[in-house]
N, C-alpha and C positions, 0 to 999 in steps of 0.2 A: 420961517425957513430962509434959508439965503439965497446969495443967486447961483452957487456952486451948486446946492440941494435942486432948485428947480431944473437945472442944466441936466444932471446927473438922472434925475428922473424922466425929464423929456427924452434922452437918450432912451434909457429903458422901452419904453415906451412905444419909439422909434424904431426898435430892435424888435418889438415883440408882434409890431401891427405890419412889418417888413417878413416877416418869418411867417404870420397868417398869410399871408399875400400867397407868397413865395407856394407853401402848401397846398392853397389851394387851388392856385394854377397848376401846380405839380400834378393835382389830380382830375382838374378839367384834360391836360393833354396826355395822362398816361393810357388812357385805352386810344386805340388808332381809329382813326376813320375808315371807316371799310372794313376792321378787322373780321365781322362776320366770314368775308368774301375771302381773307386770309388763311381762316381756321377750314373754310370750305377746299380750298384749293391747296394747302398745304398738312393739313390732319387728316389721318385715315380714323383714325379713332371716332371723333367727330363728324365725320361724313358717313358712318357707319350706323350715327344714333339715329331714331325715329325723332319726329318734330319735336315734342315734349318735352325730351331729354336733351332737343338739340337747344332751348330756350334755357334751360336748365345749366346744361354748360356756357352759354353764352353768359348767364349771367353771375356764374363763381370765375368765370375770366375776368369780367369788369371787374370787382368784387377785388380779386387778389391783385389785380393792377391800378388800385386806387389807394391800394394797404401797403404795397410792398415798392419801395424806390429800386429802379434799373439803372445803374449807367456803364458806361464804354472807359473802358482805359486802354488806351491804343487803337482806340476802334468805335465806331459811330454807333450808338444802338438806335437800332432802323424798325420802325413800325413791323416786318416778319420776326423780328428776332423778337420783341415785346411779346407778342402772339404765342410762337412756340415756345419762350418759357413759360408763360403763364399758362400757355396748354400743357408742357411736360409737371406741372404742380398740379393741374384741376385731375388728369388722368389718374392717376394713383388713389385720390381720395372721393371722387365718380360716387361712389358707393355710401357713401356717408354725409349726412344730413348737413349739418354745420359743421364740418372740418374746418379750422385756421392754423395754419400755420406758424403761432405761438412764437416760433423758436427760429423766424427769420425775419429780417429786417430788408436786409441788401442784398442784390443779387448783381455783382458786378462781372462782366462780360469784356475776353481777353478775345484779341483778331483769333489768336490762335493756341498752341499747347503752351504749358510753362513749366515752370521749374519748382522743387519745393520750398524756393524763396520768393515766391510767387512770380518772378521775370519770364518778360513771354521774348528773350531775347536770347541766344547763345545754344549751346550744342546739349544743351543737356535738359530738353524740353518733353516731360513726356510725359504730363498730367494733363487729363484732358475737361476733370472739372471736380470739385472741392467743397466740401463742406467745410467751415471754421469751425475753428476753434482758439479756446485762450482771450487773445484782444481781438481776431476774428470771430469771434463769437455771435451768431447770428446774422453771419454771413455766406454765400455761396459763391463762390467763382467756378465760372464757367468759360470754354472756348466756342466762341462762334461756331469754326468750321463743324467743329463735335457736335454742337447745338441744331445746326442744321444739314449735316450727314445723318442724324438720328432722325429727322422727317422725312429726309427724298429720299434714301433708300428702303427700302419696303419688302425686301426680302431678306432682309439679315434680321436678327434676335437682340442688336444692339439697340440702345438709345440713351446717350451720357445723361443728360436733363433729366428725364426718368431716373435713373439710376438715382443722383444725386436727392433729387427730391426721395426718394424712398429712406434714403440714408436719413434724411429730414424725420420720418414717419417712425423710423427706428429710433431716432435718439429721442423721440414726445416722452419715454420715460425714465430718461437722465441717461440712458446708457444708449450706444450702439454696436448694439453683440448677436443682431439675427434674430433676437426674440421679441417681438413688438407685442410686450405685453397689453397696450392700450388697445392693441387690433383683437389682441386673438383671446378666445375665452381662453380660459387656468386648466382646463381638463386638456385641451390640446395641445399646451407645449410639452410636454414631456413624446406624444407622436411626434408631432413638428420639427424637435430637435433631431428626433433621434433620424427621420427622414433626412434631414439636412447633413448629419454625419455620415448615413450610408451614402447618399449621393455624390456628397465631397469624397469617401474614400472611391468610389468608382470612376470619380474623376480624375484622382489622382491615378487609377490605374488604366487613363485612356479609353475607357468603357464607354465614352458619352457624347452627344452632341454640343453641352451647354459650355459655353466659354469659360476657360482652365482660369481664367481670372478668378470667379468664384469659388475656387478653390482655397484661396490666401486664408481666407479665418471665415465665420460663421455669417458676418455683417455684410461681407464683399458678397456673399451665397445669396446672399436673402436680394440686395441690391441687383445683383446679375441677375437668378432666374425669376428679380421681377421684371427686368426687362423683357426677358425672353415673355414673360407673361403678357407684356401690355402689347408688345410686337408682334408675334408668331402665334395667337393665343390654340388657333386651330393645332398648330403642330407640336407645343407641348400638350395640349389633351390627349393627341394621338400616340407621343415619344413617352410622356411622362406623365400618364394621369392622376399618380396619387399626387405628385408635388402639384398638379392643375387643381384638383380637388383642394387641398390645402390654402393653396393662394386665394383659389374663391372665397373662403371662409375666412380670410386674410381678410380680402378687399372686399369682401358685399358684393363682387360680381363677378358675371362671367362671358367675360369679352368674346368668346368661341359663339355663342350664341347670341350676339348682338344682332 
């Protein structure tokens, strides 16, 4: 071999034992220190759970922040914001044994709203967090502020992270159209649907409490009142019990009775 070949392969070489490095520091410092005390003081979901469960989520948080790369574009991703996304991903899927999230890579995080050219610059900003698709494919963008309005306030039904990650849970079977066939037995979508058409049409006629957002098509539904589900769980059981009963059998649980 020549000395161009042996160059060309130490390169390699160099490039490949530089990339192990890199990785695995990546995942020495993707969970924070302290985040225990994070998810204690900034998760109600989580401060809700008995020990067991609270070990339990502790450890599909490490778990999905060792799997999944966060970074900032235009904005610092800070040890709370690590936290609360990887708590708005373990929430939704609470309920299920080995859930992975397959079909995400990157979760990159905007100071604030953007656009659908994704700039979080100019007058016409009003996406507050995004599943990819196409060459974003297996990626999620998200806004800070959205990211962490969805944790401190505790009396609304909103939480963008949630949302987004549900949208995540809907498309595990190539589509995202409101029918999460992987979640839901085969006897219950044809209820399911037909619940989610009546609802949207009473939404559409002002009849409801739940956010006219999910109104738009059947995926925005399913995303919305799982929010309302993961947030207010007590008050849709109260407003809305067949859609509360539904989601239970969605998600494996039932947050009302945490």
């Amino acid at each position: 071999m020549d000395l161009f070949g042996l160059i060309l392969i130490g390169l390699i070489l160099l490039l490949y034992f530089k990339n192990l490095y890199t990785r695995r520091k990546r995942k020495k410092t993707a969970v924070p220190t302290g985040y225990r005390q994070l998810l204690e003081a900034n998760v109600r979901y989580y401060q809700q759970l008995g020990p067991n469960d609270k070990i339990r989520f502790e450890e599909k948080v490490e778990r999905f922040l060792k799997r999944t790369h966060i970074e900032g574009v235009g904005a610092e991703v800070e040890p709370l914001d690590r936290v609360l996304i990887a708590a708005s991903a373990i929430i939704p899927i609470f309920g299920f044994k080995d859930w992975e999230y397959f079909n995400l890579t990157n979760v990159i995080l905007y100071p604030d709203t953007f656009d659908e050219s994704y700039q979080f610059e100019g007058n016409r900003r009003n996406i507050l967090g995004m599943v990819g698709s196409g060459a974003l494919n297996g990626q999620m963008i998200l806004s800070r502020s959205a990211l962490r309005e969805g944790f401190s306030n505790t009396t609304d039904k909103s939480n963008t992270a949630i949302h987004e990650f549900v949208h995540l849970l809907d498309k595990s079977d190539g589509t995202v159209d409101g029918l999460p066939t992987k979640l839901l037995e085969h006897s219950y979508s044809i209820p399911w649907m037909k619940l989610v058409h009546q609802t949207i049409h009473e939404m559409s006629e002002g009849h409801t409490d739940i956010n006219p957002y999910g109104a738009t098509n059947e995926a925005e539904f399913f995303a919305v009142i799982s929010e309302y589900f993961f947030e207010r769980p007590d008050l849709l059981a109260e407003k809305h019990p067949e859609l509360y009963q539904m989601l239970s059998r969605i998600f494996q649980q039932n947050p009302a009775n945490i």
